[in-house]
C-alpha positions as CSV (number, residue, x, y, z in Angstrom):
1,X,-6.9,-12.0,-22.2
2,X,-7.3,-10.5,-18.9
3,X,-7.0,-6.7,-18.2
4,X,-5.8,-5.6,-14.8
5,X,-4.9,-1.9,-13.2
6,X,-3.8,-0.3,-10.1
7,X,-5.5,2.6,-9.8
8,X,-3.2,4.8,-7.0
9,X,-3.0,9.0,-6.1
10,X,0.2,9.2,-7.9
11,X,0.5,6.3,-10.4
12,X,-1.5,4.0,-12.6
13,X,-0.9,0.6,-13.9
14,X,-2.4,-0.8,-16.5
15,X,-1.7,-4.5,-17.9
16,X,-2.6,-6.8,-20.3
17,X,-2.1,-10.9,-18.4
18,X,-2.2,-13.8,-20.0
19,X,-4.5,-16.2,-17.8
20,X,-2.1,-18.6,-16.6
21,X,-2.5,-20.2,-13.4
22,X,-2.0,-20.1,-10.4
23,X,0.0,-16.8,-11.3
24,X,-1.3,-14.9,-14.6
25,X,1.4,-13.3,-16.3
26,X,2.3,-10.2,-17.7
27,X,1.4,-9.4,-21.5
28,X,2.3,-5.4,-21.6
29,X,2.3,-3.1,-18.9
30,X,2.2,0.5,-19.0
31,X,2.5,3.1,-16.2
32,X,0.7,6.4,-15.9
33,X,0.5,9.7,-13.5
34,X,-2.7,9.7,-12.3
35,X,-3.1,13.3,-12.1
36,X,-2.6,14.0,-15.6
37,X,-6.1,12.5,-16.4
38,X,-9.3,13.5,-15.8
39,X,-10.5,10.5,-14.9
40,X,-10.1,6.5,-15.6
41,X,-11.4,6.2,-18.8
42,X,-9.0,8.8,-19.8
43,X,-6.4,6.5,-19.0
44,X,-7.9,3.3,-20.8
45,X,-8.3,5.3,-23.9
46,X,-4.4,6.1,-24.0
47,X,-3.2,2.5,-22.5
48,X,-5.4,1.4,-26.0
49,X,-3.7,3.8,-27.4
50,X,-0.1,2.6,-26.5
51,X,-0.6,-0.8,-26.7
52,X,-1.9,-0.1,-30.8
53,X,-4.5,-2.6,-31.0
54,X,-8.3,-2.4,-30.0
55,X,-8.8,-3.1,-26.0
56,X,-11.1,-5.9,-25.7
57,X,-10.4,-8.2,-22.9
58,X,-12.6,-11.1,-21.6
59,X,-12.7,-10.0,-17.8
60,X,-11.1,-6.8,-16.1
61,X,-10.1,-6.3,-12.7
62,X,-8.5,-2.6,-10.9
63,X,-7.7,-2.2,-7.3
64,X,-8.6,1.5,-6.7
65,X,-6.7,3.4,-3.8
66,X,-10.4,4.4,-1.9
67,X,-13.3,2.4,-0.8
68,X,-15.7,0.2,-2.9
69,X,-19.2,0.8,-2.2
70,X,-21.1,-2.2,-4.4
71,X,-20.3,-0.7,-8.5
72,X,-18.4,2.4,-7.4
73,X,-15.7,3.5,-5.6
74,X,-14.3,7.5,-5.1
75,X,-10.4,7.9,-4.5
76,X,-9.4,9.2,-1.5
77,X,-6.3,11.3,-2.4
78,X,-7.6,12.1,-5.8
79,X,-10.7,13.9,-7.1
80,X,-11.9,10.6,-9.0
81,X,-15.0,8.3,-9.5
82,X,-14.1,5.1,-10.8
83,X,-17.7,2.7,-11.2
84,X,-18.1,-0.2,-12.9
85,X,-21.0,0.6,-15.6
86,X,-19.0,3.2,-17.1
87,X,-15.6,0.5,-17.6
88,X,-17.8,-2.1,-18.9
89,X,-19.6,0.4,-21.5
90,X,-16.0,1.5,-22.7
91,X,-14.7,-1.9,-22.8
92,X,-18.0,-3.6,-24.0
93,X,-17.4,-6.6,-21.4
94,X,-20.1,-7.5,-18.3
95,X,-17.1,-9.2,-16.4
96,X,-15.7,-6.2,-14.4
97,X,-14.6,-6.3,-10.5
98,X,-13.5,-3.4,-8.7
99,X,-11.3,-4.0,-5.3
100,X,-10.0,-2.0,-3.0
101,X,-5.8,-1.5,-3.9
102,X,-4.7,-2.7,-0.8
103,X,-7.7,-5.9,-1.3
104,X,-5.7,-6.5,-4.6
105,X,-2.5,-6.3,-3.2
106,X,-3.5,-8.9,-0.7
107,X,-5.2,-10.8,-3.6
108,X,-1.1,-11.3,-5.0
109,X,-0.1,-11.6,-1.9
110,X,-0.4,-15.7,-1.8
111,X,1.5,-15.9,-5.1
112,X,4.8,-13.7,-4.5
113,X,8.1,-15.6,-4.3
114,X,10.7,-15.8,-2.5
115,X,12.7,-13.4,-4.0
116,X,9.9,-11.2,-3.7
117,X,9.9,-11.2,-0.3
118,X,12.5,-9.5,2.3
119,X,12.1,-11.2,5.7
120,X,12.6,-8.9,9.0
121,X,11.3,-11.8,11.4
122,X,11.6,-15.7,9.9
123,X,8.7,-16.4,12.8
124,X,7.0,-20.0,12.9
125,X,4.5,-19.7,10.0
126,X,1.0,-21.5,10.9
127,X,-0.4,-22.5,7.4
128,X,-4.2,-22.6,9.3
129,X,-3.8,-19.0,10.4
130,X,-4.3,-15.3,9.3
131,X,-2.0,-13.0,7.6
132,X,-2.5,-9.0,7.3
133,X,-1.1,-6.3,4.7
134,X,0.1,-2.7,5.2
135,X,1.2,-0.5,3.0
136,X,2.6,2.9,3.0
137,X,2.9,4.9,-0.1
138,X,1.2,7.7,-1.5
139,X,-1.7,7.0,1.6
140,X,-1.9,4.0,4.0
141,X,-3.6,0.9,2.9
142,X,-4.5,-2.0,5.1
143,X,-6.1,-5.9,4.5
144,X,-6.8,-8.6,6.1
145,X,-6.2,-12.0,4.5
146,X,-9.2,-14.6,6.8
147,X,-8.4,-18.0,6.2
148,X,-11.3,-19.8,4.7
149,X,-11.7,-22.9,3.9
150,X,-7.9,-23.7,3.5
151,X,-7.3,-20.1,1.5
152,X,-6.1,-16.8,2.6
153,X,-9.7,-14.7,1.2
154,X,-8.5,-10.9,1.0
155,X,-10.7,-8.4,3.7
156,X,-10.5,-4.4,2.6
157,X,-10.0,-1.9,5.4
158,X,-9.8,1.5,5.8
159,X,-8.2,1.5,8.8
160,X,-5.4,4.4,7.5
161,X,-8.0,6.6,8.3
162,X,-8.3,5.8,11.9
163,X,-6.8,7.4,14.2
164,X,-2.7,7.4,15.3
165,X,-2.1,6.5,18.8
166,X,0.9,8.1,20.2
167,X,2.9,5.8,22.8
168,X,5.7,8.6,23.4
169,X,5.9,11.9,24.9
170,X,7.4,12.8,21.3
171,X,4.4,11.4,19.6
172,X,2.2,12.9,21.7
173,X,3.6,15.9,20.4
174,X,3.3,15.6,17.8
175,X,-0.2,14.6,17.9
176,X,-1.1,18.1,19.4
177,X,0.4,19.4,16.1
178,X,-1.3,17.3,13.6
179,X,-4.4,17.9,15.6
180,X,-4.0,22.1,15.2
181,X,-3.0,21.9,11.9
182,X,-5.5,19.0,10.6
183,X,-8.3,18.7,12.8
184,X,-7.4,15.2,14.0
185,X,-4.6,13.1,13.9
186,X,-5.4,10.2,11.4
187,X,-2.6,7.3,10.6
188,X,-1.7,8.1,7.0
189,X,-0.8,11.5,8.6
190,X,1.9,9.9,9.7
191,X,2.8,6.8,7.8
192,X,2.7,7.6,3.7
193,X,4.4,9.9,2.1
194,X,2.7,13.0,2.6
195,X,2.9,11.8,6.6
196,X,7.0,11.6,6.2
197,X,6.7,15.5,5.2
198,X,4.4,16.3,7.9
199,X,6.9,14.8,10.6
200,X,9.7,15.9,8.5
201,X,8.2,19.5,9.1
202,X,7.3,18.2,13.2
203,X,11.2,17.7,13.7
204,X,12.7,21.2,12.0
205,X,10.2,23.4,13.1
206,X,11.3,26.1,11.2
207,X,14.9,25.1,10.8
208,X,16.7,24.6,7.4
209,X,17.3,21.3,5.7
210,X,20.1,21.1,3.6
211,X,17.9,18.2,1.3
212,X,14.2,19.6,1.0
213,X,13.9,23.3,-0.8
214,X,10.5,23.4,-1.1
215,X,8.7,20.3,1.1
216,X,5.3,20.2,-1.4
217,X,7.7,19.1,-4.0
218,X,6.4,15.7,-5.7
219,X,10.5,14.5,-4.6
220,X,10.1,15.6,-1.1
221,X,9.4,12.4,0.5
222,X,12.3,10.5,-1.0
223,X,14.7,13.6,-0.7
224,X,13.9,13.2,3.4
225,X,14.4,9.9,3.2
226,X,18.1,9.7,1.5
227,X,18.9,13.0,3.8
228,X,18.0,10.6,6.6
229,X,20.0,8.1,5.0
230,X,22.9,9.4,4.2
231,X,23.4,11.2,7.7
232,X,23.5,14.7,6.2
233,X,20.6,16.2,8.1
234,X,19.7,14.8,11.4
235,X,16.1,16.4,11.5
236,X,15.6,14.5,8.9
237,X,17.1,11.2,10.7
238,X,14.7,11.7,13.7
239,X,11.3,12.2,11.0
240,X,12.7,9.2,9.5
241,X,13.1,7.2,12.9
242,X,9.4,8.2,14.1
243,X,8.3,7.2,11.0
244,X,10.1,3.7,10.7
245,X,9.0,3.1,14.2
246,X,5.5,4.2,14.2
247,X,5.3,2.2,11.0
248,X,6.4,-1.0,12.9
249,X,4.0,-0.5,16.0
250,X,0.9,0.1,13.7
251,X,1.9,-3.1,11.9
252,X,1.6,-4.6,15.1
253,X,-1.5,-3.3,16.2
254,X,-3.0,-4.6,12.9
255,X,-1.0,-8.0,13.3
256,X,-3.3,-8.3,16.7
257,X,-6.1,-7.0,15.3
258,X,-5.8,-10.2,12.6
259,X,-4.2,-13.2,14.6
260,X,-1.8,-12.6,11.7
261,X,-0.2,-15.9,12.6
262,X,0.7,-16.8,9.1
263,X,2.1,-13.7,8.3
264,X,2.6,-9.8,8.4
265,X,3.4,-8.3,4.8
266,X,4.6,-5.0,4.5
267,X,4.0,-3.2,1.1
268,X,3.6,-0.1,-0.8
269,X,6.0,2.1,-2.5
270,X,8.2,3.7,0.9
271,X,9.4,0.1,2.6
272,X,11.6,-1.2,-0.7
273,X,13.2,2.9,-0.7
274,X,14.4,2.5,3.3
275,X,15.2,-1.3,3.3
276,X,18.3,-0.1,5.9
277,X,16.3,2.2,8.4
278,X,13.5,-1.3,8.3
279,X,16.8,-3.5,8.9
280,X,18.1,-1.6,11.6
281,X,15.6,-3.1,14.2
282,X,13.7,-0.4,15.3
283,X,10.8,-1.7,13.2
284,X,10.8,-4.9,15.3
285,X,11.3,-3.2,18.3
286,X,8.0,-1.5,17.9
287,X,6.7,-4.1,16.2
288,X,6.8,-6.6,18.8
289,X,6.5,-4.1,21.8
290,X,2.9,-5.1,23.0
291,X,2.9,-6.8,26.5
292,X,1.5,-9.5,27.4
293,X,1.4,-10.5,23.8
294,X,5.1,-10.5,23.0
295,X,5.5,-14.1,22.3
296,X,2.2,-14.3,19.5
297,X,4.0,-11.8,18.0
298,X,7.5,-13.3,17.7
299,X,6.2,-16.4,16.1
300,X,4.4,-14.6,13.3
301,X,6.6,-14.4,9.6
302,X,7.5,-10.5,9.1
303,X,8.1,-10.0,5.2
304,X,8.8,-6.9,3.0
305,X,7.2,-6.9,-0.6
306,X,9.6,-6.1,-3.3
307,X,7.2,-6.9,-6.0
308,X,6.1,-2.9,-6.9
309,X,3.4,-4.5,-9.0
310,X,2.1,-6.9,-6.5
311,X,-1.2,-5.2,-6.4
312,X,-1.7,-5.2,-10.3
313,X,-1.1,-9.0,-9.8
314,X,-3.7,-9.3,-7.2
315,X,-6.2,-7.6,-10.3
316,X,-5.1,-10.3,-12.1
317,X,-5.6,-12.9,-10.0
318,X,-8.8,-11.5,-9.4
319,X,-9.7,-10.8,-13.3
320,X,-9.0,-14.3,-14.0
321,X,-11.7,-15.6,-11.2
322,X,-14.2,-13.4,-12.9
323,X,-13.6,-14.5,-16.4
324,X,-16.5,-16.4,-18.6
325,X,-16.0,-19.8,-19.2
């Protein structure tokens, strides 16, 4: 039995996958708010718990929102260490891998299906080429999927963290806020959840919203996005626009960055939750705005992920390569 987890800022998953192949599946899967616990092995003790049997799996793979530094790896969004002598003491098991989340993601990425997958561009697929992953949600996540040897081999990054580049005289703007208020103006700032509030509170400047109350709410994102939605507060429409298209031009900029000319995947919990402001084509527009290389871009498959456990799949996948035979 394999165990896999996605460890994230706001949620865990935890799951127990049978090790079927190519795809594992799914035993019993149990989600968990991350803040609750003090730490990880908080959380295995209660998935144990839950699951009323005694936890001993052969291998164990979790995808950790933060960077993985050789057997440890420190959340970025939440006051956690996560390290791998301290999961294979609880679950008495050498055979423990810890990946970045957005390196599992990608990990699952090969194995999604169709109906897992919401195209925005069909593209020309090259089946010897890269593909890339982004993902907005509680941070920004990127990957790069290198083709090796005939397979798409997962690549972490932390490029969330680097810095946004403005390309309008709004976004410049808004830059000179981030940059007074923060220090810097990183890309998560912008493009995750928290970075929907921050532009949400770039566009009223002080006005009322008839949707958000209270923005450090834990509903505040998702309130500003069905405000923007449903029309009934057009501050909220603009944060919403900025966000959708500065979402599609850093997709792009990492497409380039990979050659991503098998494919562009876009993940994470936001881009299932605004499938109509994606649709509406100023993703694309963005997207595919980088003169003189317009035409790499257009042949390159655009997809959505739909699967919200496509990163404890990519544990799986990667639990299974790790388990003893």
């Amino acid at each position: 039995m394999l165990l896999a987890g996605d460890v994230g800022g706001t949620k865990t998953l935890l799951g127990l996958f049978s090790a079927e192949t190519p795809r594992p599946e799914p035993v019993d899967v149990r989600t968990y708010p991350t803040h609750a616990f003090r730490g990880f092995v908080d959380i295995l003790n209660a998935f144990e718990r839950d699951i009323a049997g005694p936890l001993t799996p052969d291998s164990v793979a979790f995808g950790v929102a933060g960077p993985v530094l050789g057997r440890h790896a420190r959340l970025t969004n939440v006051d956690w260490d996560v390290d791998i002598d301290s999961i294979a003491e609880r679950l008495q098991t050498p055979h423990v891998a810890l990946l970045n989340d957005l390196e599992a993601m990608a990990t699952g990425v090969p194995l999604l299906r169709d109906d897992e997958l919401e195209p925005l561009q069909r593209g020309t697929p090259d089946s010897r080429g890269n593909a890339v992953l982004i993902a907005a949600g509680t941070g920004l996540g990127q990957a790069y999927l290198h083709r090796v040897e005939g397979r798409l081999r997962p690549v972490a990054s932390e490029g969330g963290h680097a810095d946004f580049a403005a390309r309008t005289d709004r976004e410049m703007e808004l830059v000179r806020e981030l940059r007074t208020r923060f220090g810097r103006a990183e890309v998560e700032q912008v493009l995750s959840g928290p970075g929907l509030v921050n532009l949400h509170h770039f566009t009223h400047r002080g006005s009322g919203c008839p949707v958000v109350d209270h923005p450090t709410d834990d509903d505040t994102p998702a309130r500003i996005s069905q405000g923007a939605l449903s029309g009934r507060c057009q501050f909220c429409v603009e944060a919403l626009r900025m966000f959708v298209e500065a979402y599609g031009a850093e997709a792009g900029n990492l497409a380039l960055r990979g050659v991503a000319s098998a494919g562009v995947f876009i993940g994470g919990g936001i881009a299932p939750k605004i499938l109509p402001a994606l649709r509406d084509g100023s993703f694309m527009r963005t997207f595919l705005s980088k003169e003189p290389l317009r035409t790499l871009l257009e042949q390159m498959p655009v997809h959505i992920v739909l699967n919200p456990d496509a990163g404890l799949l990519g544990a799986a996948v990667k639990a299974r390569e790790i388990q003893p035979r």
